[in-house]
Residue, then its C-alpha position, 0 to 999 in steps of 0.5 A: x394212766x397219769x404218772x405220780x408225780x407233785x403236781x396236782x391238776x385243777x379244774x381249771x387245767x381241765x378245762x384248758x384242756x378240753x377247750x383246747x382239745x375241742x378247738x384244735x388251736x390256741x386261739x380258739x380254745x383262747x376263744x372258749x376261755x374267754x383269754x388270749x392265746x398267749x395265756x392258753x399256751x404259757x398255761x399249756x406249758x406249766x401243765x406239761x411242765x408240772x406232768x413231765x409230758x406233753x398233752x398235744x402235738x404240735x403239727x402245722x393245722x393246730x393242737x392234736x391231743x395225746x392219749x393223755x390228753x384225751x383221757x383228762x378232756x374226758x373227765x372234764x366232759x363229765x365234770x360240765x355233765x355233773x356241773x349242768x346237772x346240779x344247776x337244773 
């Protein structure tokens, strides 16, 4: 599903994506990630520049999540899955 390309994801672009998949917005997903808004969007950009394409439309009510988007939010819930498993 995600093209080949150079760029790696981290852990890390996974949870900014799910954050803001989650909250809809760049201040809420800030909110979640403990950063501004302003880091949230210049590290939304790097990530869609470094896929060659976009994660979320932008529409006036906030962020929606493309397919793409969706799925890696998707393996971010099960990386917080294993993650809270291995800390019980």
């Amino acid at each position: 599903m995600i093209a080949k390309t150079q760029y790696k994801m981290t852990p890390a672009d996974l949870e900014l994506t799910l954050a803001l998949v989650r909250g809809g917005s760049l201040a809420t997903a800030g909110e979640r990630l403990g950063v501004d808004a302003s880091t949230v969007f210049r590290s939304l950009q790097r990530i869609e520049r470094g896929l060659g394409r976009p994660l979320f439309e932008r529409t006036r009510s906030g962020y929606l999540a493309t397919e793409l988007a969706a799925h890696l939010a998707g393996h971010a819930e099960q990386m917080e899955v294993a993650l809270e498993a291995a800390r019980s």
